[in-house]
C-alpha positions as CSV (number, residue, x, y, z in Angstrom):
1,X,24.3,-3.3,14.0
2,X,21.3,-5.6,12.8
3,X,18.6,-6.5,15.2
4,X,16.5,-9.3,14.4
5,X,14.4,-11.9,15.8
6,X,14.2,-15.2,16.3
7,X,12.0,-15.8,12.6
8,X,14.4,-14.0,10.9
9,X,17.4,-15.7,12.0
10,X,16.0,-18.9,11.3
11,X,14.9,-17.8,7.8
12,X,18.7,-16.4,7.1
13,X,20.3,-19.5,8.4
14,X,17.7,-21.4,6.2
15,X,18.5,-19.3,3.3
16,X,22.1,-19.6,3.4
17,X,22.1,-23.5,3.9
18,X,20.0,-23.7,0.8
19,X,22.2,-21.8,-1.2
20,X,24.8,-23.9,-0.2
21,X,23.2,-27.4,-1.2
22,X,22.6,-28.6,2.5
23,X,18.7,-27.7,3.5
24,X,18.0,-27.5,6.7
25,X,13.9,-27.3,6.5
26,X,11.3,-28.3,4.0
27,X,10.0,-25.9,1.1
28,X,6.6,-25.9,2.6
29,X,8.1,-24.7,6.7
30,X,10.2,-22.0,4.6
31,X,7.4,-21.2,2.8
32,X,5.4,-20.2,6.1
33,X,8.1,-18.3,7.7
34,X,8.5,-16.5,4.9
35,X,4.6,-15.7,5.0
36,X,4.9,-14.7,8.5
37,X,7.6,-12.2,8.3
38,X,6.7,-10.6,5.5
39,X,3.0,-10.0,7.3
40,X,4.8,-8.5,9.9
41,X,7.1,-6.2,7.8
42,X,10.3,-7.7,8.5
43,X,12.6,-6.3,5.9
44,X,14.6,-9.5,5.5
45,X,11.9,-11.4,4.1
46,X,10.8,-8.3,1.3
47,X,12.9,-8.0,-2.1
48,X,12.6,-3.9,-2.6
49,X,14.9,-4.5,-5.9
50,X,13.8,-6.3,-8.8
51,X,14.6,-10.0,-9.4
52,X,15.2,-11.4,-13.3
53,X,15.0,-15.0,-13.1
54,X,16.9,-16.5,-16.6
55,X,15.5,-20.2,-16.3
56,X,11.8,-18.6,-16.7
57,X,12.3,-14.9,-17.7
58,X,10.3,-13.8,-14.7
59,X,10.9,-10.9,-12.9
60,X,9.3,-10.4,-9.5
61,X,9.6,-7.2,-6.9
62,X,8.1,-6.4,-3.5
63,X,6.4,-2.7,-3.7
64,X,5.3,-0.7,-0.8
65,X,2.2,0.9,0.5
66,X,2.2,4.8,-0.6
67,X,1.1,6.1,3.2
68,X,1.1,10.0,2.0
69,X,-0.9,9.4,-1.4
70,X,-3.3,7.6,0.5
71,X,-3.9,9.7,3.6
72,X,-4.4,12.3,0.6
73,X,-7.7,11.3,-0.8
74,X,-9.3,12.2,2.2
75,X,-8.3,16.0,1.6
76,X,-11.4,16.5,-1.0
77,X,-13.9,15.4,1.8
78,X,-12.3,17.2,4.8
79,X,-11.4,20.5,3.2
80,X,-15.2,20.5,2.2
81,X,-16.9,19.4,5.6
82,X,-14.3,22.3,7.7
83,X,-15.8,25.3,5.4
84,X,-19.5,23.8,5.8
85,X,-18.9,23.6,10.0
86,X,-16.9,26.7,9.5
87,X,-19.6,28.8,8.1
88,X,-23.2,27.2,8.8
89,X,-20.8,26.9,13.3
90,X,-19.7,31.1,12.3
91,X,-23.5,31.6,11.4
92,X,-25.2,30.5,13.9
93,X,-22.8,31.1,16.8
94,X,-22.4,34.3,16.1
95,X,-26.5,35.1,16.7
96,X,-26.0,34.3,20.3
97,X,-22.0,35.4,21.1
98,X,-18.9,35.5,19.2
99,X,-16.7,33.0,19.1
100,X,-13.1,32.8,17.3
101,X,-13.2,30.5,14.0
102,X,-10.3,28.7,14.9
103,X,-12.1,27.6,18.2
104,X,-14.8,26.6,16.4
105,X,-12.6,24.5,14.1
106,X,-11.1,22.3,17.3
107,X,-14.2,22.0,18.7
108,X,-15.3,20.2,15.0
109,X,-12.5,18.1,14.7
110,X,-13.9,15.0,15.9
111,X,-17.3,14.9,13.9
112,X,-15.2,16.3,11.0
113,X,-13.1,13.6,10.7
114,X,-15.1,11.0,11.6
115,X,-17.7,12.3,8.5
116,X,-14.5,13.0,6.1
117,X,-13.5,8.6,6.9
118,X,-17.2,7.5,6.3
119,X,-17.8,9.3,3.5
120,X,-14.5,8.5,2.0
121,X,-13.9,5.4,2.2
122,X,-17.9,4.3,1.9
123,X,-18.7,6.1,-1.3
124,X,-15.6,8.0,-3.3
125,X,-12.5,5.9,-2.7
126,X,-13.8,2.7,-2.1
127,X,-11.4,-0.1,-0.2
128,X,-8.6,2.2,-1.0
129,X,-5.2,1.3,-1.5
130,X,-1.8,3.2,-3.1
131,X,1.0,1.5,-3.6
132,X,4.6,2.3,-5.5
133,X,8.0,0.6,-6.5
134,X,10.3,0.3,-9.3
135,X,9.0,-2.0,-12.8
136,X,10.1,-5.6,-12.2
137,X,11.6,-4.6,-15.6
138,X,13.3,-2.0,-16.1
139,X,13.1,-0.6,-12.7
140,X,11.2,2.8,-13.5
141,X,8.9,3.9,-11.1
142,X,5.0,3.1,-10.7
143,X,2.2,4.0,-8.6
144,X,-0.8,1.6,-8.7
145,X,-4.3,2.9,-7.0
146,X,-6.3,-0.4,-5.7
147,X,-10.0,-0.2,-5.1
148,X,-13.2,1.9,-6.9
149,X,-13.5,5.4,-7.4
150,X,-17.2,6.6,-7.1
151,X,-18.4,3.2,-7.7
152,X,-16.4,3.0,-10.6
153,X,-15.0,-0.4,-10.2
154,X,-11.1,-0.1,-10.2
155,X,-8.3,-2.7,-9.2
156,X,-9.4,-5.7,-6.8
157,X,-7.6,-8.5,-5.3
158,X,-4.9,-8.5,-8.7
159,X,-4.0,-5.5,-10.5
160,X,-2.1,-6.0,-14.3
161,X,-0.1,-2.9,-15.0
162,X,1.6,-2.1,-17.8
163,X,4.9,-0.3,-17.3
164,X,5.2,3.1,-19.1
165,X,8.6,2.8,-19.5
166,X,9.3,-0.3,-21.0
167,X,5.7,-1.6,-22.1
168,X,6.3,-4.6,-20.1
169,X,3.3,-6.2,-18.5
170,X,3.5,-7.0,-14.9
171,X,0.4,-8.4,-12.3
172,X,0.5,-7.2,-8.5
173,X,-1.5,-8.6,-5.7
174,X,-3.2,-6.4,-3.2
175,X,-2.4,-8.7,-0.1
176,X,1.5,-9.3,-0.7
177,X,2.4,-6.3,-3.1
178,X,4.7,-9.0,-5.2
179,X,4.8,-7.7,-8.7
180,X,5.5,-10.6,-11.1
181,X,6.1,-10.8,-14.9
182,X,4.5,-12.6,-17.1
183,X,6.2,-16.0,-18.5
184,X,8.0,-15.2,-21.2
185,X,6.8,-17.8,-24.0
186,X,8.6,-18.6,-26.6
């Protein structure tokens, strides 16, 4: 059973008169609701498999945000931050009483993780971003890392990738996650 709202309904019905040669809105009102529901996640308005188009030889894709790989580069920080409150807490708790590590720990959390978000995202992984999907190409995998890494300046706004698989170059924007092909010239 599909749920969907009133957007989506409209951009289906849209969709299908379009295909069938009788429009029922103009380009630009499509345009916008198709904007708006893929800002709000709506999975009718993302294309997860790859899209060849013959008349211009592009091929376009929707990836997706990589959640796990990005909640990951704030392990480096935070493992290092719980064995310096760990030992310097241990050390200086334990000259007036003794208290059990893993107390110590929970009562860290807060300024731990606060401390592990500043100081990752303000000076290692800078206006971090991972994102994955499948070569507009050949459909192979690909992971792209947006943002700087120790002030090393990395991906921006536009990231061009070249596949691994099939060599084929390929741009991605940071704000939609479209991956596009280069015009094929001839």
């Amino acid at each position: 059973m599909v749920n969907m709202n009133r957007k989506e309904a409209k951009y289906l019905s849209a969709m299908s008169s379009y295909l069938k040669g009788s429009p029922i809105m103009s380009d630009a009102e499509f345009d916008t609701i198709k904007a708006d529901l893929k800002e709000e996640g709506s999975k009718f308005a993302v294309d997860t498999e790859p899209q060849c188009y013959i008349d211009t030889g592009v091929c376009k894709v929707t990836l997706q945000e990589d959640f796990f790989r990005t909640n990951l580069l704030y392990l480096p920080a935070g493992a290092i931050l719980s064995v310096l409150w760990l030992g310097i807490g241990y050390e200086i708790a334990s000259l007036v009483f003794k208290i059990n590590p893993v107390v110590l720990l929970a009562l860290g959390y807060p300024v731990i993780a606060k401390l592990t978000k500043d100081i990752t995202d303000n000076f290692v992984f800078e206006n971090n971003k991972v994102v994955y999907g499948p070569c507009p190409s050949c459909e192979a995998e690909n992971r792209i890392y947006f943002g700087n890494i120790l002030g090393v300046e990395g991906f921006g706004d536009t990231a061009e990738v070249k596949c691994p698989n099939c060599k084929e170059v390929f741009l991605v924007k940071r704000d939609t996650l479209r991956a596009t092909t280069l015009p094929k010239t001839a």
